[in-house]
N, C-alpha and C positions, 0 to 999 in steps of 0.2 A: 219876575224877580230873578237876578241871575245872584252868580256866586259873587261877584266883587260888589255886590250890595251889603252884604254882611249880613242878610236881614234873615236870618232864618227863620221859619214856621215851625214850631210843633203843632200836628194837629190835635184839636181836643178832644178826648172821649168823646161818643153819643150818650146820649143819655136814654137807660130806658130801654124797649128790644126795637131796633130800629126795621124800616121797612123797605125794599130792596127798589129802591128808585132809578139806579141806573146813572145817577150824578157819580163822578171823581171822587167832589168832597165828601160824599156821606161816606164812600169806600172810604178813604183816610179816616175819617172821623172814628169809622167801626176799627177799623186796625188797630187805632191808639185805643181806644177801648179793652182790645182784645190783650193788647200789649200791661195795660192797667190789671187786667182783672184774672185772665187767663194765667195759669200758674206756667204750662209748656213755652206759651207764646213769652211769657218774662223772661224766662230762664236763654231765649234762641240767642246766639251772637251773629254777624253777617259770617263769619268762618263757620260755625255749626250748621249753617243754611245754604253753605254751596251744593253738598250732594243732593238737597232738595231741590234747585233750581236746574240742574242739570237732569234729575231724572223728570220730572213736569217737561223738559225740552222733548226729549224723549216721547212719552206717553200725548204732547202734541203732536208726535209726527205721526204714530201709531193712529192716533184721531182722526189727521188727514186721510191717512191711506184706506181708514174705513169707511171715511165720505158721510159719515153721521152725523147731524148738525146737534142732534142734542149734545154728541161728546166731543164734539170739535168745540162746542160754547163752554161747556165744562172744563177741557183741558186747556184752553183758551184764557180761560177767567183765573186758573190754578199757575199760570207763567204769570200773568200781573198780578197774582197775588205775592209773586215773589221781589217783583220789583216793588208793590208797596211796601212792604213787609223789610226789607231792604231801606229803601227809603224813611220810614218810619223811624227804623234805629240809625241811620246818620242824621237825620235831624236831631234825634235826643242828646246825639253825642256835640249837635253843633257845626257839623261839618259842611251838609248843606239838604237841602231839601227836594221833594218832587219838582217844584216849577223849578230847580235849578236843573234838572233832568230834564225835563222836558225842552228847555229854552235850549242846552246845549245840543239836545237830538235837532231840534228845528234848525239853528246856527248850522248842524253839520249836512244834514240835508238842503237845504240851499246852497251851501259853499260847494257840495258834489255834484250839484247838479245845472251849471254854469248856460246847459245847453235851453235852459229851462227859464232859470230866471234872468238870463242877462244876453249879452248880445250872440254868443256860441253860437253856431250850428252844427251838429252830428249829424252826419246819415242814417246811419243806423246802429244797432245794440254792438254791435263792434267794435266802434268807433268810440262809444257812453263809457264802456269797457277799459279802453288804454285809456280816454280823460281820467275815467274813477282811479287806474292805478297812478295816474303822474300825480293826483289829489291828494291819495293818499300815502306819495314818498314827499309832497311836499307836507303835509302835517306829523308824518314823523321826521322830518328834518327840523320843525317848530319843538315838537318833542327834545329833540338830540339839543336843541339851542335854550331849554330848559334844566339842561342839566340831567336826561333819560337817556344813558347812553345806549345806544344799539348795538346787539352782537348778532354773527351770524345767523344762528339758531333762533333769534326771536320773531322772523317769519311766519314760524309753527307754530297755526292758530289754534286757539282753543278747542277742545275736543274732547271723546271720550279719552281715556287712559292708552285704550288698542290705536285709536287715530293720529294720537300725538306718539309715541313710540314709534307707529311707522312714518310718521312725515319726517321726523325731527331725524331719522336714520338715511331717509331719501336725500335731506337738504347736509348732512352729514358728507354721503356719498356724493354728491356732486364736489366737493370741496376736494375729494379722494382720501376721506378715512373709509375705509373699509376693505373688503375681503375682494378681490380677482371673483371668486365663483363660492359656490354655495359650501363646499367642502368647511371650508373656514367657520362659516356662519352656522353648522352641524356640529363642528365639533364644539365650540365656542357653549351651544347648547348643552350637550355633555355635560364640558366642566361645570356650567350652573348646576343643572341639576346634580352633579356627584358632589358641591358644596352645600347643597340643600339637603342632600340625604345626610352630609354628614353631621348638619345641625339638628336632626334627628332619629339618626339610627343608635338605638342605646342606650334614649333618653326617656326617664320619666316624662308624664305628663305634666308633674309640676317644673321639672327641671327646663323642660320645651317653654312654658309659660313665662319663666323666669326669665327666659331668653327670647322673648318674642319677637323682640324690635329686630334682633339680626337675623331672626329667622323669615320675619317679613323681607328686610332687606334682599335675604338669598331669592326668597319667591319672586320678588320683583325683579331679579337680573332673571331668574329661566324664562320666566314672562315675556321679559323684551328681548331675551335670546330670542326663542322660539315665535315671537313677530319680527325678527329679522330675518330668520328663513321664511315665513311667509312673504315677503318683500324679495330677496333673491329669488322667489319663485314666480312673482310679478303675480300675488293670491294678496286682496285683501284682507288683512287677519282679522278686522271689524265683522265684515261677512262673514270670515269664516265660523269664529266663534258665534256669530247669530245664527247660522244655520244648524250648528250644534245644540245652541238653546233650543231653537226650533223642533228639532230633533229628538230633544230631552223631553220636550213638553208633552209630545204626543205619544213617546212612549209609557211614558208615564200616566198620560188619557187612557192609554187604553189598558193599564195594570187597574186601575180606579174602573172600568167598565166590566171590565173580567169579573172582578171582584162583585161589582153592583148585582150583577148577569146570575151570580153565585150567591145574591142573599147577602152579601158581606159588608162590612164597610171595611176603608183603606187602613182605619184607625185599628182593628181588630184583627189585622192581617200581621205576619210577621217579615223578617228579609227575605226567609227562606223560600216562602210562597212567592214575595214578591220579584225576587230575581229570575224565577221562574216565569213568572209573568212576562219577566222582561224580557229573557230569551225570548219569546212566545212573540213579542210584540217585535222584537227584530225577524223571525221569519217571516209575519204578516206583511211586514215592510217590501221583502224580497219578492212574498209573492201577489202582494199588489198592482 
């Protein structure tokens, strides 16, 4: 069924506890179930459901890199359920359904892959490489002849928050907006943050609250200040903040071991103890 059929599908509740067969349909069928009965699943919109779809991306790659097939199947099953789930609420709105997803992925994979289904020959991954991109400037040329117009910056693909900040500043920088050398892009930093402190140095907690949205605002320019020096430094800021997580995580392992080691739990501990912990767990660090 494609989209200029008109013909949308909602699919029907299951009825009943259904049993995990491993069919499509019964997946849809349990979705709109879930969508009927469940109070969260009523409530989701597809905008309420991006940060879910994005962190599932995420905890699939985590899946891979652990090579576990039971949580590779799990993290696996938790990304389609984002696209049923998704799907699900564009059909109720009328918009279009799963096999219109599916028909337009198979339409798009055939059309990319010329070497494959039609007369084409490539040598090698190279070669698949420039055809995929001239494929895909000619469908956004189909795009742009639809009335989507292109601007420079629309390149910068999809990503986390840190990956799109530094592409979108790279593809910037070629065009020549930006700083000679890093100087610029420090100080630049600065001024965020002495905007940021001034939206709350002084203030109530309620007054800070009242004011959120522009204090978000400030966070979000030191943010992407300070991944713009990361990028003049030629430093992933995606990396680098994961290696900080990384970093966090284990210190804080070993404040929760300290404490176990002690009879204690984490919950019954105070700062005091545990900052102490934490110095504790950055010497171990040095002298491991």
């Amino acid at each position: 069924m494609s989209i200029s059929d008109n013909k949308i599908t909602v699919p029907k509740p299951v009825q009943g506890t259904p049993d995990a067969t491993g069919e499509l349909d019964d997946l849809l069928a349990l979705m709109a179930r879930l969508r009927t009965d469940c109070p969260w699943d009523k409530k989701q919109t597809n905008h309420s459901l991006i940060p879910y779809a994005i962190e599932e991306a995420y905890e699939l790659g985590e899946a891979v890199q652990s090579d576990d097939d039971e949580d590779i199947k799990g993290e696996l099953g938790d990304v389609l359920l984002q696209v049923v789930f998704h799907c699900q609420m564009y059909a109720e709105q009328g918009r279009f359904d799963m096999n219109d997803v599916i028909s337009t992925l198979q339409e798009k994979l055939v059309r990319r892959h010329p070497h494959v289904f039609e007369a084409e020959t490539l040598k090698d991954d190279a070669a698949v490489k420039v055809r995929w991109d001239e494929i895909k400037l000619e469908e956004q040329q189909a795009r742009e002849a639809r009335g989507k117009s292109k601007r420079r910056l629309d390149q910068v693909k999809a990503g986390s928050a840190l990956m799109q900040a530094q592409d979108v500043q790279k593809q910037a920088s070629k065009l020549g907006f930006d700083w000679e050398g890093i100087a610029g892009a420090v100080d630049k930093l600065d001024e965020e943050v002495a905007e940021l402190k001034h939206e709350l140095t002084d203030k109530s907690t309620a007054e800070v609250k009242a004011n959120i949205r522009e204090v978000e605002k400030e966070l979000g320019d030191c943010i992407f200040a300070l991944v713009n020096v990361a990028r003049k430094l030629n430093l992933d800021a995606e990396a680098a903040t994961l290696t900080c997580v990384h970093k966090f995580k284990s210190r804080f392992g070993y404040i929760e071991e300290q404490l176990e080691l002690a009879g204690k739990r984490i919950e019954d501990s105070d700062i005091i103890e545990m900052d102490a912990l934490w110095e504790a767990a950055k010497q171990h660090e040095r002298s491991s």
